[in-house]
C-alpha positions as CSV (number, residue, x, y, z in Angstrom):
1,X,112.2,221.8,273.9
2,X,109.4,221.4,271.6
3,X,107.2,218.6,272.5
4,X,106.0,216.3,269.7
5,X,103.5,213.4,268.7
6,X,104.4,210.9,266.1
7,X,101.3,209.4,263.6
8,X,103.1,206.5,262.4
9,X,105.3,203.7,263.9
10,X,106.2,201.9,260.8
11,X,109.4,202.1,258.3
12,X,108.6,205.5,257.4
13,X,109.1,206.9,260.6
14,X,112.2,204.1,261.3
15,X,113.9,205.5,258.1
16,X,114.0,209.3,259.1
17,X,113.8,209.6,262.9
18,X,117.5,209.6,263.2
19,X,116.9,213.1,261.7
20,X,115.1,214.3,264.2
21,X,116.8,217.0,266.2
22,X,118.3,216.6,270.0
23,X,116.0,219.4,270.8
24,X,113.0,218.0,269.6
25,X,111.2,215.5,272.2
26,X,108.7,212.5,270.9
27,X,106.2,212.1,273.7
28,X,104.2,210.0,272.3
29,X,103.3,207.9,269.1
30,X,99.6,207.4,267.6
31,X,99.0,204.5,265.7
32,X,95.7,203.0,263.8
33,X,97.5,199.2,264.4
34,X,95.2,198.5,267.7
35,X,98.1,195.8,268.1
36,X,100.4,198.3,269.0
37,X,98.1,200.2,271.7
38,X,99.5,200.1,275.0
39,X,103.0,199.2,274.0
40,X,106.1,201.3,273.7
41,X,108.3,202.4,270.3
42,X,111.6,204.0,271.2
43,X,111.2,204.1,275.0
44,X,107.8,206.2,274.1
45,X,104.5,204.8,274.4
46,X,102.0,204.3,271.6
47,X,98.3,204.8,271.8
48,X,95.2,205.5,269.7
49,X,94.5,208.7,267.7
50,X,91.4,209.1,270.0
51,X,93.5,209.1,273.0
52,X,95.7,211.9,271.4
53,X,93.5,215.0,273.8
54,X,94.6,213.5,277.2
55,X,98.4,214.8,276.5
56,X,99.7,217.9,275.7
57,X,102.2,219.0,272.8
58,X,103.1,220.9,270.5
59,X,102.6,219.5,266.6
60,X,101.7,216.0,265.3
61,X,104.2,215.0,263.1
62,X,102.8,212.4,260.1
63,X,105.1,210.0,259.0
64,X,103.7,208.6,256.1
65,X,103.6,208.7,252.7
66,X,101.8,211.9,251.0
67,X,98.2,209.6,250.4
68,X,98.5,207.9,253.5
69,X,99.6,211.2,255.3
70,X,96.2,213.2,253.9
71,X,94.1,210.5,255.4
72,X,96.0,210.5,258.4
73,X,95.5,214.7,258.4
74,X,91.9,214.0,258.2
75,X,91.2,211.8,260.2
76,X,93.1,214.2,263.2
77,X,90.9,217.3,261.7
78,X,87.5,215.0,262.3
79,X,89.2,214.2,265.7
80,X,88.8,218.3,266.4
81,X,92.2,218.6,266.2
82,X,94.2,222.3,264.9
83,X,95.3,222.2,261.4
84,X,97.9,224.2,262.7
85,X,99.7,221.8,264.6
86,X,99.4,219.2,262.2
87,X,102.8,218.9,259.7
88,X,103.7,216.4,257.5
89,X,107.4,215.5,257.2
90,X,108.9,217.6,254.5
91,X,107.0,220.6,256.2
92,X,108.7,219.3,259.8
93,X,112.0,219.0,258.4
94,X,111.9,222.0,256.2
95,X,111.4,224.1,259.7
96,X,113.4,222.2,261.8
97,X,116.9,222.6,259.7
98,X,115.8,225.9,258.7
99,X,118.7,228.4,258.4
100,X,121.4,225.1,258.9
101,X,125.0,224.8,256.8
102,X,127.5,222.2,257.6
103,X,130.7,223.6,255.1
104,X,132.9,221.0,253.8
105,X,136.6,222.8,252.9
106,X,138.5,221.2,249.8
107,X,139.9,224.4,248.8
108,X,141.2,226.9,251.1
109,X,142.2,229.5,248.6
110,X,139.8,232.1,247.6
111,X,140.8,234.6,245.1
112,X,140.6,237.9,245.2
113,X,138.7,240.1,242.9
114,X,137.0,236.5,240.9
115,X,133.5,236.3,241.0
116,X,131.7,233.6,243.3
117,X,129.8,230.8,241.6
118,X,127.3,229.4,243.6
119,X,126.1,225.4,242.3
120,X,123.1,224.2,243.9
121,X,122.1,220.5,243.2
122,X,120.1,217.5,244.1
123,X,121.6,214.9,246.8
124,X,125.2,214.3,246.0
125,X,125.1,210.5,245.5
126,X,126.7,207.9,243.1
127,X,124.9,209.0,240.0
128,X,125.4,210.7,236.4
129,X,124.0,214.2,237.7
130,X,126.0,214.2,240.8
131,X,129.6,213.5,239.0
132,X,128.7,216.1,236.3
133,X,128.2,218.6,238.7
134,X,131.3,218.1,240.3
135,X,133.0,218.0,237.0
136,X,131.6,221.4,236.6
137,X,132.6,222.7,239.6
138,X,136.3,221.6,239.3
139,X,136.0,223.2,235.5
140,X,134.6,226.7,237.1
141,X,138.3,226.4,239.9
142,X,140.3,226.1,237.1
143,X,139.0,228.6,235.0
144,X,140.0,231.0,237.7
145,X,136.4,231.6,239.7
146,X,135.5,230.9,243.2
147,X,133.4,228.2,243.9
148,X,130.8,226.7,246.2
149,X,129.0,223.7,245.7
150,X,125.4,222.9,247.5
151,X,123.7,220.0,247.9
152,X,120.8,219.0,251.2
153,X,122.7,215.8,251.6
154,X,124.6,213.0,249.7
155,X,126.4,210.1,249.8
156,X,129.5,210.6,252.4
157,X,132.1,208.8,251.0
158,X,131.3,210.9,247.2
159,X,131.1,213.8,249.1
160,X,134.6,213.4,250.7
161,X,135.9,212.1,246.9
162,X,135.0,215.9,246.3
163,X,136.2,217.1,248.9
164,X,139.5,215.4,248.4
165,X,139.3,216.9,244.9
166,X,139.4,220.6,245.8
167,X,135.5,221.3,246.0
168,X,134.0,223.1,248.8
169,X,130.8,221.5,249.6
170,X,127.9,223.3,251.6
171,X,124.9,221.2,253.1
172,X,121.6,223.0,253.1
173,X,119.6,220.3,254.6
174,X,116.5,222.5,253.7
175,X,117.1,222.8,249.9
176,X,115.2,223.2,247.2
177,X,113.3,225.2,249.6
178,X,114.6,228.7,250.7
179,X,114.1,230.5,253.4
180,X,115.3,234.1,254.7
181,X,118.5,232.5,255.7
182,X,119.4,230.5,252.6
183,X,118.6,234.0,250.7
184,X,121.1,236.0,252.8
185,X,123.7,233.8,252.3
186,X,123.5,233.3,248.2
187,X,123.4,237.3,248.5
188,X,127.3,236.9,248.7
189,X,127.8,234.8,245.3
190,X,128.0,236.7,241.1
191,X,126.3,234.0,239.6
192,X,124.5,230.9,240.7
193,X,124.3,227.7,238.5
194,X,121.3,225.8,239.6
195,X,121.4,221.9,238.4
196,X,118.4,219.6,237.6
197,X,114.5,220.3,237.0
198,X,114.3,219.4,240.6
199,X,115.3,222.7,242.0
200,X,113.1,224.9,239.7
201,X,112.0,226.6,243.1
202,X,115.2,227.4,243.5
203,X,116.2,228.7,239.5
204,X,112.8,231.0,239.8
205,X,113.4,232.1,243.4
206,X,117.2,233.1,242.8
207,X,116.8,234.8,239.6
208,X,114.6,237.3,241.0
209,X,118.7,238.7,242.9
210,X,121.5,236.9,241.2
211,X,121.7,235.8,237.4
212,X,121.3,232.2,237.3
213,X,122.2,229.4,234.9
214,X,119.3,226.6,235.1
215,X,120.7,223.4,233.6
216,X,118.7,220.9,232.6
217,X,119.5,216.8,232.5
218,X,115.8,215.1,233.2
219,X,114.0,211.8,231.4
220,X,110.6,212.6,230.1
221,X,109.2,210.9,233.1
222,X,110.5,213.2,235.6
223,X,108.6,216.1,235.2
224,X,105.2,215.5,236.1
225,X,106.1,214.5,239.6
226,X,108.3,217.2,239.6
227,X,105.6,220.1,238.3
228,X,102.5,218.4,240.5
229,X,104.9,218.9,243.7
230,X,106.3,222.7,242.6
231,X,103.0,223.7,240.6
232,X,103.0,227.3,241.5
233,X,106.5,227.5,239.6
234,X,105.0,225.7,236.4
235,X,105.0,229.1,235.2
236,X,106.9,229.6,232.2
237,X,106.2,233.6,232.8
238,X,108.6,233.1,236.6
239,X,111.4,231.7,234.1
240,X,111.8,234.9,231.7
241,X,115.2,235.8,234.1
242,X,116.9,232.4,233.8
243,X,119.1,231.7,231.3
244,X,118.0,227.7,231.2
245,X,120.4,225.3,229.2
246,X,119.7,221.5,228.1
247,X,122.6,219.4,228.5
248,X,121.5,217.4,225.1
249,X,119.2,217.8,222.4
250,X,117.0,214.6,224.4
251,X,116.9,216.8,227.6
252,X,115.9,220.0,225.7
253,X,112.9,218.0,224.1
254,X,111.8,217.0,227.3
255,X,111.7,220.4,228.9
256,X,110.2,221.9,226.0
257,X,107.1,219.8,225.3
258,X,106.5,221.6,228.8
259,X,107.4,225.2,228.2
260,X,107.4,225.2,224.3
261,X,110.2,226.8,222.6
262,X,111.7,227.9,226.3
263,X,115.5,226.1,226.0
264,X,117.4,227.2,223.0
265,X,120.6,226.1,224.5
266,X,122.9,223.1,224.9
267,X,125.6,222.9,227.2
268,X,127.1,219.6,227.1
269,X,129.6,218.5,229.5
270,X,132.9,216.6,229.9
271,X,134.7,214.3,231.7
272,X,138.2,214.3,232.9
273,X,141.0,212.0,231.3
274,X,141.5,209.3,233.1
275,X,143.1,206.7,230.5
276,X,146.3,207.4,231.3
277,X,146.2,205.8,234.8
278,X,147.9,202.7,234.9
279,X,145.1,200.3,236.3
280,X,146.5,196.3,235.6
281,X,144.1,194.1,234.3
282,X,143.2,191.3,236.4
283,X,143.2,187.3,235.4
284,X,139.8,187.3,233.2
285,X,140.2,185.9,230.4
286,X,136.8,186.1,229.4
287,X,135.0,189.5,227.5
288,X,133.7,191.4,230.2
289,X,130.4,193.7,229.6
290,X,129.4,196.0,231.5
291,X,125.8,198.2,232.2
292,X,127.3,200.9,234.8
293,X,124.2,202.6,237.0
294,X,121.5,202.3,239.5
295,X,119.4,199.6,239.5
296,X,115.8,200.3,238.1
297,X,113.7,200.2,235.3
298,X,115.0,202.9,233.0
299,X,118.3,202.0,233.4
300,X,116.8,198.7,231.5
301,X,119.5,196.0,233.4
302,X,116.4,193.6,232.5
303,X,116.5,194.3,228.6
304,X,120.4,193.2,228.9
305,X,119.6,190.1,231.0
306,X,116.8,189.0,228.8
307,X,119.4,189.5,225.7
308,X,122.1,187.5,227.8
309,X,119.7,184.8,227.6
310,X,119.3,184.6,224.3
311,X,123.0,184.4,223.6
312,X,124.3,180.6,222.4
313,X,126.1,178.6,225.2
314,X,129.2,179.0,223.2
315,X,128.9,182.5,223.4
316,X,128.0,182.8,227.0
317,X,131.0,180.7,227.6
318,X,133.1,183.5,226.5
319,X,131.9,186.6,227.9
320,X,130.9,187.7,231.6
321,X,127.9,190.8,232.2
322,X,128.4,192.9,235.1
323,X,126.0,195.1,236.6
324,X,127.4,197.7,238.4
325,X,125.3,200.0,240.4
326,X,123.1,200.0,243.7
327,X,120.4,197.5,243.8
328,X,117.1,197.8,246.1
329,X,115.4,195.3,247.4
330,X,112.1,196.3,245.7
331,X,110.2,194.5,242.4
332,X,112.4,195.4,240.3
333,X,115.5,194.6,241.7
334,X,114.0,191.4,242.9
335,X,113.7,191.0,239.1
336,X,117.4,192.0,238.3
337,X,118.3,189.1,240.8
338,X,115.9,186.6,239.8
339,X,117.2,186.9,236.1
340,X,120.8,186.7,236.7
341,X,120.2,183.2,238.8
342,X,118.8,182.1,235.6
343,X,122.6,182.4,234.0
344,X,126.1,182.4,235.8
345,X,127.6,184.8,233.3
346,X,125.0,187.2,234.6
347,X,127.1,188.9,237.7
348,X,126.0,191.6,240.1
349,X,128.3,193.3,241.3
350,X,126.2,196.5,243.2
351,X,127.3,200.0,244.3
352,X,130.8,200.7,243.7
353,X,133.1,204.0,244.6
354,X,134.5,206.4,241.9
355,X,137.8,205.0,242.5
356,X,136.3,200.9,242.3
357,X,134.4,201.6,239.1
358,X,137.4,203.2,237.6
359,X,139.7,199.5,238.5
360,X,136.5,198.3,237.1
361,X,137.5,199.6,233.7
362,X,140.9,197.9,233.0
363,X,139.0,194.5,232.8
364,X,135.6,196.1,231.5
365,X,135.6,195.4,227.1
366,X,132.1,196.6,226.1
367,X,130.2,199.5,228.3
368,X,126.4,198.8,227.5
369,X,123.7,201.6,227.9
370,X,120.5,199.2,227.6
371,X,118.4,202.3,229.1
372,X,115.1,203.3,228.3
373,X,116.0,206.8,228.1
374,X,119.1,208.9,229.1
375,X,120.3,212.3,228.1
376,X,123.4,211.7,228.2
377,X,125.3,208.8,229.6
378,X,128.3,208.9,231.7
379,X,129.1,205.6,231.4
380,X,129.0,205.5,227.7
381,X,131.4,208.6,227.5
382,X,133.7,207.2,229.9
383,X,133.6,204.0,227.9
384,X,134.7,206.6,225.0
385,X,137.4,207.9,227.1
386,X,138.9,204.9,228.1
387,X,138.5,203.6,224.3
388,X,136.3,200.6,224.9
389,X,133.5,199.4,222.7
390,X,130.2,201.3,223.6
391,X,126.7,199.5,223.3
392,X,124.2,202.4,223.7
393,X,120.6,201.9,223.0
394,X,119.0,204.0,220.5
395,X,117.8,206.4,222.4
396,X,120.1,208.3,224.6
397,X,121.7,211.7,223.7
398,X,125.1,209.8,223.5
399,X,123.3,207.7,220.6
400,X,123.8,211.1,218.7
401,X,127.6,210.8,218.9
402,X,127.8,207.0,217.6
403,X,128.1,205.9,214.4
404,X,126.9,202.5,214.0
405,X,130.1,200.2,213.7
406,X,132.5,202.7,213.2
407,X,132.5,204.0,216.7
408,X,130.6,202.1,218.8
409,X,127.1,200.1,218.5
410,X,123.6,201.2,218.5
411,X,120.6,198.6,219.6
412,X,116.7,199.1,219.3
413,X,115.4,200.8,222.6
414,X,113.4,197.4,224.8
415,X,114.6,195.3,221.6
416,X,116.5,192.2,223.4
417,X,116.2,190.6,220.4
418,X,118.5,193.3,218.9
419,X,120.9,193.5,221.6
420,X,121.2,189.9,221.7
421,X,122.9,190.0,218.2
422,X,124.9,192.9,218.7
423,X,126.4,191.2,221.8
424,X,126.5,188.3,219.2
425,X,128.7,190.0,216.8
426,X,131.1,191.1,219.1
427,X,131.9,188.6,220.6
428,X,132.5,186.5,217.4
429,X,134.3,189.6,215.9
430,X,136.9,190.3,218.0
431,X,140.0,190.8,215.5
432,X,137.7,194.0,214.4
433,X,136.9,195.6,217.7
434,X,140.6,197.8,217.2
435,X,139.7,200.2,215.2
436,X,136.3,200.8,216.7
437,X,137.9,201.7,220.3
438,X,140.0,204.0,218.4
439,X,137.3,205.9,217.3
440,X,135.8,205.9,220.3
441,X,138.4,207.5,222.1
442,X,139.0,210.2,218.7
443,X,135.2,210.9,219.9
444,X,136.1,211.8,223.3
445,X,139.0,214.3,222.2
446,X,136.7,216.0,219.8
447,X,133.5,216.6,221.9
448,X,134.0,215.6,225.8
449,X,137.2,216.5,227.2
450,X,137.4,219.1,230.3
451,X,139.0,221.3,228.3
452,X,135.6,221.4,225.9
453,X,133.6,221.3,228.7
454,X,135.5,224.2,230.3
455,X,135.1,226.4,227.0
456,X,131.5,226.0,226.8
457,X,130.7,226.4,230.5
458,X,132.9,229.6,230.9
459,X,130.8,230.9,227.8
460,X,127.4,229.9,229.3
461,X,128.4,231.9,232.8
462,X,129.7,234.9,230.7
463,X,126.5,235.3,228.8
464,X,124.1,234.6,231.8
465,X,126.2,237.5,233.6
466,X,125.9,239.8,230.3
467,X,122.1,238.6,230.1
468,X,121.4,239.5,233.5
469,X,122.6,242.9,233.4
470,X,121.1,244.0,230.0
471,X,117.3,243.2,231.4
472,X,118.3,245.4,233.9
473,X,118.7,243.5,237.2
């Protein structure tokens, strides 16, 4: 049993030490709070870093955040103590699940003689990147291929919606990083489709066996966190054997004011048809909006507020504005909340299942995208899908799809002002609205059905394959 010491007896530690394995002992925890000398955390005693020599174990684990956890390191290294047995979380967590796979089976049948498609994401949580990629997977099953789908962790009621779907779901607690195990394994698949910016260790890594298909989605303000914490892959030289795809013209900018010139490709995605499920409207009489995602600052929930604000009391009167999404309890969200006290027709609603949102929908009139910045936009396409008016702000890669009154609306990115009248006209123009869902649904046929998506996907894999074996892999 390896014996450990904790730095750290605050939330950082309380919101991950029910990660900590069975076979992995706290002795002791260390704490700069003098308060908290001489007490006990856990059943374990806590004392002062300058107490740490009169016990005996194995590593000091930090739990901290990164700048607090490099003080903390220094502080041990001035105390005489061996680098060596110093980690920091991710290190400790990347080590301790090592080589671990929990399989999730939601479809039993493998085919014989198809190639295996490996999909390695991000958490698999209520977001646009997480649905897409299960999209995808479901497109790559139907188009006759074997498919895996890995994730380190996720939300467990979406992960059993996929499961329930027909994906099979591998958790690789230790992902993006790969170690000797994680690179047996993927030996077994064709082809491996790695999604996000996030994983790049894993689209360079990879690439070097298997061909892989790196698909982009990130915000500009993504990927300098993102290159500061995986700098020795910033590297556009460790990229020449991926076959890296945008998933709009927005996300292809982003990556390429990075790696100039590097994504020539867009692979677009779709979304299956749902509008034929009979979901009853309930009893509100009023014109429901709706701004469908997380809670925080790009989503721009504070831009629709403020424009909610603006409205005319006669106009407020006749219309609701949902928020749908997870809220945290942090400054922003505080915000969110503090705003929609301000007016009753302000309603937050917070995190809602697939199967919630999509009940959500028979009542929902207007979808509205407020956000900052967003390559796509699930919940503007969905909007499409189910022909409702869309609201998208003018800068999202769904923006390039709308045509301003004829299928949807476009407002002025952090223009409340803007949005404030577009709300405006809707509301007072109802007897037009018909024709405009129309369209919006003729949009949805033509670009972002699963049948589009499963055209476009199938050729990506076909050329990365083809790619692969012409460099000579």
């Amino acid at each position: 049993m390896t014996k450990i010491v904790v730095f750290g007896a605050g939330a950082f530690y309380h919101n991950r030490k029910n990660y900590i394995l069975p076979d992995i002992r706290i002795i002791a925890f260390i704490d700069n709070n003098y308060k908290l000398h001489g007490k006990e955390l856990d059943g374990v005693p806590v004392i002062g870093p300058d107490d740490i020599h009169q016990i005996s174990y194995d590593k000091i684990l930090l739990m901290s955040k990164k700048e607090n956890a490099i003080e903390m390191k220094r502080q041990l290294l001035d105390l005489g103590i061996c680098a060596q047995k110093i980690y920091d979380w991710e290190q400790f967590y990347d080590e301790m699940y090592c080589g671990s796979f929990k399989f999730y089976c939601g479809n039993n049948v493998i085919l014989e003689n198809r190639k295996k498609v490996l999909i390695i994401s991000t958490g698999l949580n209520y977001n646009g990147g997480s649905l897409v990629i299960g999209y995808a997977a479901q497109v790559l099953q139907n188009c006759g291929y074997n498919v895996m789908l890995a994730a380190p962790g996720g939300n467990r009621k979406l992960i059993n919606e996929m499961v329930q779907a027909g994906i099979n779901i591998m958790i690789c607690p230790t992902l993006p990083n790969l170690h000797k195990e994680e690179l047996f394994w993927i030996q077994q698949f064709d082809i491996v489709l790695v999604n996000v910016f996030q994983m790049i260790s894993c689209a360079c890594e990879i690439s070097r066996m298997k061909p892989v298909l790196w698909w982009i989605h990130e915000p500009s303000e993504l990927f300098d966190d993102i290159l500061h914490r995986f700098n020795e892959y910033a590297d556009i030289d460790k990229m020449s054997g991926i076959n890296i795809y945008a998933v709009s013209e927005i996300a292809r900018r982003n990556f390429n004011d990075y790696f100039p010139q590097r994504i020539k490709k867009i692979l677009g995605f779709g979304i299956p048809d749902n509008s034929g499920e009979n979901i009853d409207r309930s009893n509100h009489k009023k014109m429901i909006f709706a701004v469908i995602g997380n809670v925080e600052p790009r989503k721009a929930q504070d831009i629709l507020a403020q424009a909610v604000l603006l409205l005319d009391r006669k106009d407020k009167e006749e219309a609701e504005f949902w928020m749908i999404g997870k809220i945290s309890e942090n400054e922003y969200g505080k915000k969110i909340q503090e705003l929609a006290l301000q007016d009753s027709s302000i309603q937050i609603l917070g995190e809602q299942t697939r199967k919630e949102i999509q009940k959500k929908y028979a009542d929902i009139d207007v979808v509205v995208c407020p956000s900052l910045e967003e390559t796509v936009s699930i919940a503007i396409m969905e909007g499409m899908m189910y022909g409702k008016v869309c609201l998208a702000s003018d800068v999202i890669g769904m923006a390039d799809y709308i045509e301003n009154g004829k299928n949807g609306f476009i407002s002025k990115t952090k223009d409340s002002i803007d949005l404030s009248e577009k709300i405006k006209w809707i509301i007072r123009n109802q007897n037009k609205l018909e024709e405009i869902r129309r369209n919006a649904r003729k949009t949805y046929e033509a670009y972002f059905t699963m049948d589009k998506f499963a055209d476009k996907l199938k050729e990506a894999i076909e050329d990365t394959v083809r790619d692969y074996c012409v460099r000579g892999n």
